[in-house]
C-alpha positions, 0 to 999 in steps of 0.5 A: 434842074427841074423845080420842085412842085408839090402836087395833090395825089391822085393824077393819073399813072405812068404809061406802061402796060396795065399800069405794071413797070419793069414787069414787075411794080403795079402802079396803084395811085400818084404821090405827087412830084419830087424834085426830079419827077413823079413819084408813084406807090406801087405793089412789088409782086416780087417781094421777098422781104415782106414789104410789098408797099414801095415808092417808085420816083420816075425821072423822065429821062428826055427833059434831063440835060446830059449833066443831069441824067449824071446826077440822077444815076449818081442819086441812085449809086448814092442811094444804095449805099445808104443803110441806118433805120432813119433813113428811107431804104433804096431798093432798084434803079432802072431804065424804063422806056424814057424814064430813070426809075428808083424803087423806095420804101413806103411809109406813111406821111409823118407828123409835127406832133413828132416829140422833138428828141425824135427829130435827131434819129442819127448823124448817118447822112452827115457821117456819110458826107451826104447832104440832103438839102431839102429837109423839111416837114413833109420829107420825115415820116413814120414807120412802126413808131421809127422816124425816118428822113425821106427824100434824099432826091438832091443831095450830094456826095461831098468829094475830099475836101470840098463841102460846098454844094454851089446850087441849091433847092429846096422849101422856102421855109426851111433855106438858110442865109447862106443859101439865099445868099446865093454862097453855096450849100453846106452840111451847116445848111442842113443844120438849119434846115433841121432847126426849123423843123426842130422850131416847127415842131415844137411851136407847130409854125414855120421859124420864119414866117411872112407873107411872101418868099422876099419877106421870108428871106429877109427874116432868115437872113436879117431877121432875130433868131426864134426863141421857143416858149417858156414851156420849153427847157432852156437847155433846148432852145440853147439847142435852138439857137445854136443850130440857127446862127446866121454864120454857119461856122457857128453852127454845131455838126449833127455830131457835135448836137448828138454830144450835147448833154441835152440830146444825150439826156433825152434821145431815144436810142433805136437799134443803130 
């Protein structure tokens, strides 16, 4: 599987007559990459919903092994059936000249000023056995005052009773001890994945930080569990300190967090 890179915006768009895909999405400018591929902003000129806006993530079809164009196709079915305001909408998938194409909603980047009971919109990918396994910063955006979770471009759906996903990506910042253990990847990862960004939030730096990605593993799998400044109620950092122990058994589900009197207390209930 291709690694993720973070690239700057601006790079040049897709071949494609005039910049235009599938006869109907102008290329406008490069969002960058993802964990397939390019990702584009474009105009749907066949918008009917009012959302003219959309992000288009292009795979390229000829780098992809067999087994690997299968989990593109699979990211796209999985895509489709997900619906809740927190997480970004699938629209389209195609085929286009060499490339796997999926069309999703745009909304602008989001921020770690983000109020931290925001961060918890709902439990729908978990209730969904969906895993995301790249949730960090960068991948939570707004849109009309409505945090969304972006970028479900490596989850997988869990089949019956297996809840193990044995490869992994991801930012370094943000991978479990398990993960980098090499034990495979859970829903509890994610849990974790959530509590760095819920630490970050709050204290605006990583959970683990070090100067390198061997010394940041070492703090994650060896290291003490963070602790939020005394500014902070101790009914979250109690939160905290659950969502980072070491063994993901003990480790709550986004459900079980939902339930907590301090979530219940302060979460700002949207239409769901």
């Amino acid at each position: 599987m291709p690694r993720f890179q973070e690239l700057e915006s601006g790079q040049a768009p897709p071949p494609g007559a005039g910049g235009l895909v599938a006869k109907r999405y102008s290329i406008l400018r490069s969002l960058g990459r993802g964990s397939f591929g390019s990702v584009y902003l474009v105009r749907d000129n066949r918008a009917s919903d009012g959302e003219q806006l959309k992000v288009l993530k292009q795979i390229p079809v000829g780098d992809l092994r067999p087994d690997e164009t299968v989990r593109a196709t699979q990211e796209a079915q999985l895509l489709s059936q997900l619906h809740h305001p927190a997480i970004l909408s699938f629209y389209h998938s195609f085929l286009e000249r060499d490339a796997f194409c999926i069309v999703t909603e745009f909304c602008q980047r989001g921020s770690s000023l983000i109020g931290c009971s925001e961060v918890f919109p709902s439990s729908a990918g978990h209730c969904g056995r969906v895993l995301h396994r790249d949730l960090k910063a960068k991948n939570i955006f707004l849109k009309r005052n409505l945090v969304k979770i972006g970028d479900f471009g490596v989850s997988c759906l869990l089949m019956g009773s297996c809840d193990l996903a044995t490869t992994f990506t991801g930012t370094p910042y943000y991978m479990s001890p398990e993960v980098l253990n090499h034990q495979g990847y859970d829903s509890k990862s994610d849990i974790w994945a959530l509590g760095c960004l819920l630490y970050e939030m709050c204290v605006l730096s990583h959970a683990f930080q070090a100067p390198s990605f061997l010394a940041v593993a070492m703090k994650i799998v060896e290291g003490e569990t963070p602790a939020l400044p005394a500014r902070y109620s101790a009914d979250l950092n109690a939160v905290l300190q659950r969502m980072l122990q070491k063994d993901p058994a003990s480790r709550p589900s986004a459900a079980e967090l939902l339930k907590t009197p301090f979530m219940e207390d302060n979460m700002k209930v949207g239409p769901f």
